[in-house]
C-alpha angles and dihedrals in degrees: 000000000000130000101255084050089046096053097042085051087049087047103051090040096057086043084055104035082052085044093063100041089049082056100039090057100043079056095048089048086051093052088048094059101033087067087051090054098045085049081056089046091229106157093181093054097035090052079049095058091036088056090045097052098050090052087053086043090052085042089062093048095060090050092049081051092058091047100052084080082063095026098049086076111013103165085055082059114047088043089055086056124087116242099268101042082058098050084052087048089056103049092052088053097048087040089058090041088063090049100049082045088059089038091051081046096049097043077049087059102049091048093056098053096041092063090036085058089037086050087050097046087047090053089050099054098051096046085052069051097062102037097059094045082053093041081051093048096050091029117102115356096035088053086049098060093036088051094049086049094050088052094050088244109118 
């Protein structure tokens, strides 16, 4: 490989390397605030943020495309690059390991309010359940006698 091509390679990974943790933390800022807007319970916004994130998401898929021609053998590489353009290289990486960590946090998150308000909206439906059998069982024979025993009839 010769310098000019060296360079050129070095150039292009850290462009794509910035390119997805640009795009891994726009995603992390969208799940962020995909998990405040299903809190709000607002299904427009929250469709919005769900769109936006899947073109970010396809979006990362043609980035990690263009890096299989330096991931395929990354030890090949890292090892073609000179000291400090490696070091750069690794802080990106372990830049955009800390995002997907957060990302990974923030997806946890959302799972976990989604079935606590499943698990709400269940319980109230089976309370609503349980009213109504009640309301059935003292319903209208039970309101006949009391009523005839309200009016001094019976």
């Amino acid at each position: 490989m010769t310098q000019t091509t060296q360079r050129r390679d070095f150039a292009d990974l850290v462009s794509l390397l910035a390119a997805e943790r640009d795009a891994y933390a726009l995603t992390l800022s969208l799940s962020r605030g995909q998990e405040r807007v299903f809190l709000k319970g607002g299904a427009r916004s929250l469709m919005k943020i769900i769109a936006r994130k899947q073109t970010v998401i396809d979006g990362l898929a043609l980035i990690d495309k263009a890096l299989s021609v330096y991931t395929a053998d990354w030890n090949a590489t890292l090892t073609a690059l000179p000291a400090l353009a490696r070091k750069e290289v690794g802080a990106l990486v372990a830049e955009i390991g800390e995002i997907i960590d957060a990302l990974m946090q923030s997806e946890r998150g959302i799972a976990n309010v989604v079935a606590n308000k499943r698990d709400e909206t269940s319980a109230r439906i089976r309370n609503l359940g349980q009213r109504r059998g009640a309301a059935s069982a003292y319903g209208k024979g039970a309101l006949a006698a009391t009523g005839r025993l309200l009016d001094r009839e019976g």
